[in-house]
C-alpha positions as CSV (number, residue, x, y, z in Angstrom):
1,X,155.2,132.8,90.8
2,X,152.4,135.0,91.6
3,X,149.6,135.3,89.2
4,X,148.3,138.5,88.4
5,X,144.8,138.5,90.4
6,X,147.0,137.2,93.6
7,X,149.5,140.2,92.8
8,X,146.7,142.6,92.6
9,X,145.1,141.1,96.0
10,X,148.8,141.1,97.6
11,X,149.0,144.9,96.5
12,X,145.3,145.7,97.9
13,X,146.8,143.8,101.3
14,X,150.0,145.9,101.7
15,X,148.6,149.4,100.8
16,X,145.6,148.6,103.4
17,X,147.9,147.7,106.0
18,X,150.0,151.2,105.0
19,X,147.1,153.4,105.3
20,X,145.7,151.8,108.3
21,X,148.9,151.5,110.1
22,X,149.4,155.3,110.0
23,X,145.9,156.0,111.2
24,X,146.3,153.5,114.2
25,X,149.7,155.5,114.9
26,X,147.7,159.0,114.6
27,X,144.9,157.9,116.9
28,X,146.4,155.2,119.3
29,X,149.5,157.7,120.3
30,X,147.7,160.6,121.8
31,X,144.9,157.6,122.9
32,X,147.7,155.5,124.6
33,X,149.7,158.6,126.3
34,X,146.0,160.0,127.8
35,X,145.3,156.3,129.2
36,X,149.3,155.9,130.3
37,X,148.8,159.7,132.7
38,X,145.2,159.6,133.7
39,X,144.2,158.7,137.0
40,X,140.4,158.0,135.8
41,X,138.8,155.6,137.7
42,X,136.7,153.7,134.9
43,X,139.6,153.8,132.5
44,X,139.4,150.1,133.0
45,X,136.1,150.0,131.0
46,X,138.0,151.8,127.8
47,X,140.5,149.5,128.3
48,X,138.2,146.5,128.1
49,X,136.7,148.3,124.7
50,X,139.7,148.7,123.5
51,X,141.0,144.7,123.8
52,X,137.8,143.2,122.8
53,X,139.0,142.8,119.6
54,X,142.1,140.0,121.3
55,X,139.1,137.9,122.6
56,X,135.8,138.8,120.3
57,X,135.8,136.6,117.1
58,X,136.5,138.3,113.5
59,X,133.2,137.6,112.4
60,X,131.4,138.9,115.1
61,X,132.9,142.1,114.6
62,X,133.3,142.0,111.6
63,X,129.0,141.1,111.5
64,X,128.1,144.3,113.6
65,X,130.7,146.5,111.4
66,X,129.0,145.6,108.9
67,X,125.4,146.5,110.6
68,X,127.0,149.6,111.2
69,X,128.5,150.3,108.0
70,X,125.6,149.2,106.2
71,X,122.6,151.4,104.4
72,X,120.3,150.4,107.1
73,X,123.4,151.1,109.9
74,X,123.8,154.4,112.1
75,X,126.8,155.2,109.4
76,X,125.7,154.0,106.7
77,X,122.6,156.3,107.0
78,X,125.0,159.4,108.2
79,X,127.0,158.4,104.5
80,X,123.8,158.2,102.3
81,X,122.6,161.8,104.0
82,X,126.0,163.0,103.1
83,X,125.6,161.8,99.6
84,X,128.9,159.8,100.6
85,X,128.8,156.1,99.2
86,X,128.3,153.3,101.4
87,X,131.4,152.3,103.2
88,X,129.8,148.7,103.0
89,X,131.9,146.3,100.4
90,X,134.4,149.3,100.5
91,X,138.0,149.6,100.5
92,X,136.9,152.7,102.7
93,X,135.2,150.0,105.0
94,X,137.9,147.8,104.8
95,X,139.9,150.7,106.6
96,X,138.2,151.4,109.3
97,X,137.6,147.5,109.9
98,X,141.2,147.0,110.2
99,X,141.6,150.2,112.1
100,X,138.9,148.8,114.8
101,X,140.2,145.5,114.8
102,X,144.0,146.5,114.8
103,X,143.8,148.7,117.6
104,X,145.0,147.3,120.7
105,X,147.6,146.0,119.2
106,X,148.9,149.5,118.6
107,X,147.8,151.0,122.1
108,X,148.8,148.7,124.4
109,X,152.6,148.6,123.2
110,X,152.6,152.3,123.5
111,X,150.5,152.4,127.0
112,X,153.2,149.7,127.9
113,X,155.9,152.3,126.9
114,X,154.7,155.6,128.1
115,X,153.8,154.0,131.4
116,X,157.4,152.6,131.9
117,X,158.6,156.6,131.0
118,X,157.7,157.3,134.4
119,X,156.9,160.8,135.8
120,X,160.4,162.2,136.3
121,X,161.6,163.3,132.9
122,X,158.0,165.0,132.5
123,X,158.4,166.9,135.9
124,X,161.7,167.6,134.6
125,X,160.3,169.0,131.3
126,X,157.4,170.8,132.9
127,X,159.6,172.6,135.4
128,X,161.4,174.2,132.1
129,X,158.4,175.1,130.8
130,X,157.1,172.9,129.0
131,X,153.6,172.4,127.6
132,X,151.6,169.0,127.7
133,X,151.7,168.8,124.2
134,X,155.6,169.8,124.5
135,X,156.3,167.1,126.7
136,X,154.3,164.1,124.5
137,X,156.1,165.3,121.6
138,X,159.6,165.9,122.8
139,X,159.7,163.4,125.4
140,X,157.2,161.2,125.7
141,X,157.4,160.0,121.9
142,X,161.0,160.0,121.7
143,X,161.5,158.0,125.1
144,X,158.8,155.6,123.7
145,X,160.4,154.9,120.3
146,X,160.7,151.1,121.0
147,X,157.2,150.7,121.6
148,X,155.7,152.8,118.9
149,X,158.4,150.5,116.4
150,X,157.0,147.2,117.7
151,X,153.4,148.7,117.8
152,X,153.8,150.1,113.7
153,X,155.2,146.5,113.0
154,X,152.3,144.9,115.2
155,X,149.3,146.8,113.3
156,X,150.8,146.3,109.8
157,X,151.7,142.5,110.2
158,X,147.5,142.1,112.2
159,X,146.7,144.2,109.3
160,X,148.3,141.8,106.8
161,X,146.8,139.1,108.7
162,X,142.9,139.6,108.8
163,X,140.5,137.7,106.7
164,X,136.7,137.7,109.3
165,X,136.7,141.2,109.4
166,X,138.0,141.4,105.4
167,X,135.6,139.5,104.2
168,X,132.5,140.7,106.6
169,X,132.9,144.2,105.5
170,X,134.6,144.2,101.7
171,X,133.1,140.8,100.5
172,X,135.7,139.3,98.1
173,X,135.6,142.0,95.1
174,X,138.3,141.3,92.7
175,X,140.7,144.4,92.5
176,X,138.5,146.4,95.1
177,X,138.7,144.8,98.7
178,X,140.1,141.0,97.7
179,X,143.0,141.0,100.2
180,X,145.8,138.2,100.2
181,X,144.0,135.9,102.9
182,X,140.8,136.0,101.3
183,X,142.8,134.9,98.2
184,X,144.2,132.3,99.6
185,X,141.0,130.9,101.1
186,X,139.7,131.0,97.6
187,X,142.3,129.2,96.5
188,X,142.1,126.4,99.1
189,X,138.5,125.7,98.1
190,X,139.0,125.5,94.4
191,X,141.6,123.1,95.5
192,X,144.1,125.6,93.7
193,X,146.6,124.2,96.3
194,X,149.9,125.6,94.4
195,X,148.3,129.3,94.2
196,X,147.5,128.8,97.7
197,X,150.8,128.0,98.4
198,X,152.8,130.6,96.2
199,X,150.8,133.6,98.1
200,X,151.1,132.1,101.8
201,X,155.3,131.9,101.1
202,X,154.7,135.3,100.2
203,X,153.0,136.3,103.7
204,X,155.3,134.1,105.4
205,X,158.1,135.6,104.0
206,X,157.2,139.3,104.1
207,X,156.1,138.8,108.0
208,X,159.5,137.1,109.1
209,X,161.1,140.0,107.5
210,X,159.3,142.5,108.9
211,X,159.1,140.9,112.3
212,X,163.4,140.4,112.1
213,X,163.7,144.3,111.4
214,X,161.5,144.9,114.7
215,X,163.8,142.8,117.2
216,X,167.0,143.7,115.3
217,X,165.8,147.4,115.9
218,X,165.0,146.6,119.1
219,X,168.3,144.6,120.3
220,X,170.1,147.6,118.2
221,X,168.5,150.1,120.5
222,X,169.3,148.4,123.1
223,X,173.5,148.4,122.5
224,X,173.1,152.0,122.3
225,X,171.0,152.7,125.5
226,X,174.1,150.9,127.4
């Protein structure tokens, strides 16, 4: 059984992965469809931005986040002029960590998935008048909807997952920005091996769930598109 600090740090973990999974959706969407259409010739440098997080270590980012997010930081300073409090040590920081670090797992599914729309059904929409902003909503999202389900389940499960970004930017605050991995780790080095192991069946469990709804979607999906 979960304890109550590790129920509190499992709560923090699932309502961070929430918020930043519908942020990744609202930015990486209109971010994915732009680089799935353009014909820009250094796109391949935003690309490269955008998957630095599937090569760069947690703590490095997770270092210069926190340079950023900092008092001294660019933002931090923009906060403190704002009379805004630090993001620093934050579950506000913790956010847009997880957002940074969660993104090209959200934009590359959906680039993947807008790309294999091809250009007929949006030549097809435009000729009946259609807008841009007609065709990514009524088209282009709805054509992409296996895509945008594995990218949702993607940056919630990476979300669930982090611990060098978490604990770079939010520190390990009980009830503020302790998430479930940083729990864990706790755990592990106070030898609390049963606590340890309580919250990681936890993960484990919740993940194969949520990872078995994806591909039963998916193969679901796909009975009905034959």
């Amino acid at each position: 059984m979960l304890g109550e600090s590790d129920a509190t740090a499992l709560l923090i973990t699932l309502k961070l992965a929430a918020i930043s999974t519908v942020i990744l959706v609202l930015i990486g969407s209109p971010l994915a469809w732009w680089m799935a259409r353009t014909h820009w010739r250094l796109k391949f440098l935003l690309e490269a931005v955008i998957a630095m997080p599937l090569v760069l270590p947690p703590t490095v980012l997770g270092f210069y986040l926190l340079i950023a997010l900092g008092p001294q930081g660019p933002i931090g300073k923009l906060m403190e002029w704002m009379g805004a409090e630090s993001l620093a040590f934050s579950f506000s920081g913790l956010v847009v960590g997880s957002v940074i670090y969660s993104l090209p797992f959200v934009v590359q599914p959906l680039q993947n998935a807008f790309t294999a729309i091809g250009h007929r059904p949006l030549e097809v929409a435009s000729t009946l008048g259609a807008s841009p902003l007609d065709r990514f909503f009524t088209v282009g999202m709805p054509l992409a909807r296996r895509g945008l389900i594995t990218a949702m389940a993607f940056g919630f499960a990476h979300t669930i997952g982090e611990f060098g970004v978490a604990l770079m930017i939010g520190g390990s605050i009980p009830g503020r920005t302790k998430v479930a991995s940083i729990a864990i780790y706790d755990h592990v080095e106070s030898l609390e091996y049963s606590h340890a192991h309580s919250l990681s069946i936890a993960l484990l469990l919740f993940s194969f769930i949520l990872l078995a709804i994806v591909y039963a979607a998916h193969r679901q999906s796909s009975v009905f598109a034959k």
